[in-house]
N, C-alpha and C positions, 0 to 999 in steps of 0.2 A: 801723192797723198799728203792731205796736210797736217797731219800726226808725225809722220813718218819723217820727212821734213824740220821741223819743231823739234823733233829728237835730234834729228843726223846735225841741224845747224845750231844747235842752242843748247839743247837740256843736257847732251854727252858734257860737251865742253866744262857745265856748271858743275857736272857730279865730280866730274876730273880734281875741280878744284875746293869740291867742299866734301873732303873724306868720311864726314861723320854722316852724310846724305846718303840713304841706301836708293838708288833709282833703278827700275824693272823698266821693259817697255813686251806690252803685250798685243797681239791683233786679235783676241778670241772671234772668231768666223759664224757661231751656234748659240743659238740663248741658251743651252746647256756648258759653255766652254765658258761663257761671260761668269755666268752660276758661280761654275768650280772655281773660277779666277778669285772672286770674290769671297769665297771660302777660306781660300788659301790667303789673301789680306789678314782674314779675320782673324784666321791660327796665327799669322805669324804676327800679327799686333800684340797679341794675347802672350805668346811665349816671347814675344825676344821683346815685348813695352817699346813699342815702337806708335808713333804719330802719323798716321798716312795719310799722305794730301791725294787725292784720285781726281787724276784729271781724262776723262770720258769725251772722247772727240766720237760721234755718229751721227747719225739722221734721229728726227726726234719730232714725234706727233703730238697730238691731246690724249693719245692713249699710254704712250710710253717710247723706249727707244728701241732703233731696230737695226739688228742687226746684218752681216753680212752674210747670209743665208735667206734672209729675208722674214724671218721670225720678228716676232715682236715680244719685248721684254717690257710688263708692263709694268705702269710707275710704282704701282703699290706691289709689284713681287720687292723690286730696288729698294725700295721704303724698309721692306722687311729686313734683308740681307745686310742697308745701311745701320739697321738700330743693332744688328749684331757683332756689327764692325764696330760703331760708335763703343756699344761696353765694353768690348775687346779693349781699346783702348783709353776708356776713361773719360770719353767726352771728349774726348780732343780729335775727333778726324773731319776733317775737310772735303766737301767736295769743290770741285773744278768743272764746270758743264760747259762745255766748246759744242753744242747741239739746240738745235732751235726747238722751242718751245718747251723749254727747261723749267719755265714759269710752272706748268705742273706738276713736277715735282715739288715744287716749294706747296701747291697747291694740298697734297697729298700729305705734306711733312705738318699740317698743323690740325691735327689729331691730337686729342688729348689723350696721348699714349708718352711714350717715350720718345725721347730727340735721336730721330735718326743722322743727327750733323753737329759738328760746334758751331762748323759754319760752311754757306756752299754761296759759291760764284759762279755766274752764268746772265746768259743774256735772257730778257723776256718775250724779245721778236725774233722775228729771222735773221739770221745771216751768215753773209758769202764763207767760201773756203778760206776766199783773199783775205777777207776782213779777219778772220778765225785766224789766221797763220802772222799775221801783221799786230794783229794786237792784244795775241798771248807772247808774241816773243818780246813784247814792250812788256809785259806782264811778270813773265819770269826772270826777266835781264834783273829787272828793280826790283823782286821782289828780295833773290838770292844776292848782289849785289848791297842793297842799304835794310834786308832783314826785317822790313817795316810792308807791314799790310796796307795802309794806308796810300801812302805812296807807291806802291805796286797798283792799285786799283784806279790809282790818276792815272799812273801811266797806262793799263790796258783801255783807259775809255779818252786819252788822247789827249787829258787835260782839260776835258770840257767840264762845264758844271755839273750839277748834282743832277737837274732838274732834265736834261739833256743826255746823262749818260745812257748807254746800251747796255752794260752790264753791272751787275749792283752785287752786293756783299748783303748777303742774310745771316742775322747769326741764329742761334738756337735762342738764344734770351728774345728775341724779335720776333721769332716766329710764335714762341708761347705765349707773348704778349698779343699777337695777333690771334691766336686760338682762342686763348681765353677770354680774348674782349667779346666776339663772334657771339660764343658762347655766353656771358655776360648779358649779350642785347638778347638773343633767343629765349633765353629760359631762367632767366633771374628779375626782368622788371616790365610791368605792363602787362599784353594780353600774352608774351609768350608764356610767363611765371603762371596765370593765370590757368591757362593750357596746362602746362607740366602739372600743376595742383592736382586739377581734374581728371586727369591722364593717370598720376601715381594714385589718388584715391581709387581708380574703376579696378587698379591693376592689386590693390589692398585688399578689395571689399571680395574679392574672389579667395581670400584667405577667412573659413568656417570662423576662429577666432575675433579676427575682427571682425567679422559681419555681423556678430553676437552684439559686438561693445557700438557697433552701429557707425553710421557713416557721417555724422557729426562730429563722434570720439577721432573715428580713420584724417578727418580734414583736417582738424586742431594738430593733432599728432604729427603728419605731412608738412602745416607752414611751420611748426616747432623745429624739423627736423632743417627744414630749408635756412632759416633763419639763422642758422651754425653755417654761412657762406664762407665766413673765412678759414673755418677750421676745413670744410670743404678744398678752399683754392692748395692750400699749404698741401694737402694729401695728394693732389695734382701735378703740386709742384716738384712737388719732394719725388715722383716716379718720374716724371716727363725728364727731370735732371740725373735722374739715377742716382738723388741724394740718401737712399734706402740702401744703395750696394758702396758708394763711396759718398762717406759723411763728409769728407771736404770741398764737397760740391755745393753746398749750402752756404757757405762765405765766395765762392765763384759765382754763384747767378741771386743775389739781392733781391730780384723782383719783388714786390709787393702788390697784392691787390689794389690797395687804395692807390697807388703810383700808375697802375694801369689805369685802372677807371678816370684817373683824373685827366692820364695826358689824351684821353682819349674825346675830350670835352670842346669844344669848340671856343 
């Protein structure tokens, strides 16, 4: 197995020598075992302010990952359980995805809810055991070795270029910027805005009140209310970062609307 492996030749030896490093190695067998595993991250991030980097080595579909009973865990239960781990600990937990088609998860994670990650790494195609076992131990060597992200991710993709590599670093700040642009072209300019106008008016006008004040007053009132975008993006932002439970998260993720919209510009 090539988790098992990864542990016996590489991860033991690292914890050995990095005392302040708490390392667990688990096989849960049942999408009920994976559950409770993950529970138990969340308690004990929560109680002993601990950082967990969860590195997830299985089989991995378009619907979710599966486990060894043959259940499937799907990606938006993981979505849930990870935004419970992430407050646990503050915005700071990591995933590590050693499982093919890991791409949707990222896919799932950009929901204008809350950052189920600081940040996750993983491949977006398939691949082998070999390739898994070969270039996370390139991975972990450099990462506990020189303590730099950066250079741990050159070495898991081999040194190759940007534009080349197989597995990529997302953070949360990335992902929000991708949410909210999405969301940006849908329903803030052209025919989608246009849409939503018409859509929030039909959904207005079934309120006795305003039906009264007529469905001219309902339209006016609707682009008024849209036209406060930014005060919109900020109340977005301020949950998605869990800047509402800890205020120092507001000087960690900057983003600005006008920063997204622009870099998103050709």
């Amino acid at each position: 197995m090539t988790g098992t492996s990864l542990v016996e030749n590489h991860l033991e030896a690292i914890a050995n020598e990095n005392p302040d490093l708490h390392f667990a190695f688990e096989q849960p067998r049942t999408k009920s075992e994976l559950i409770e595993l993950l529970h138990k991250i969340r308690d004990e991030a929560l109680s002993d302010k601990l950082y967990p980097m969860l590195h997830l080595e299985c089989h991995g579909c378009p619907d979710g990952l599966g486990v060894a009973s043959g259940e499937l865990v799907e990606w938006d239960e993981l979505r849930e359980i990870f935004i419970e781990i992430n407050q646990a600990c503050r915005l700071n937990f990591v995933v590590v995805l050693a499982a093919c088609n890991g791409a949707h998860l990222i896919k799932v994670s950009t929901k204008m809810d809350r950052a189920p990650f600081w940040a996750i790494i993983g491949p977006e195609n398939e691949i082998t055991a070999g390739e898994a076992q070969k270039d996370f131990t390139a991975f972990y060597n450099s990462f506990f070795q020189n303590l730099d992200g950066d250079t741990a991710i050159n070495a898991l993709n081999g040194g190759v270029g940007r534009q080349d590599r197989k597995y990529h670093f997302l953070s949360a700040q990335g992902l929000f910027a991708r949410a909210y642009l999405k969301y940006y072209k849908s329903h803030c300019i052209g025919k989608g805005r246009r849409e939503r106008i018409e859509d929030l008016v039909t959904e207005a006008m079934k309120n006795p009140d305003v039906k009264r004040k007529g469905i001219t007053w309902a339209r006016n009132k609707i682009k008024a209310g849209l036209a406060a975008e930014d005060e919109h993006f900020e109340k977005l932002k301020k949950r998605y970062f869990f800047c509402d439970i800890f205020p120092e998260n507001v000087s960690r993720f900057p983003t600005s609307r006008d920063e997204i919209i622009e870099k998103s510009k050709p």
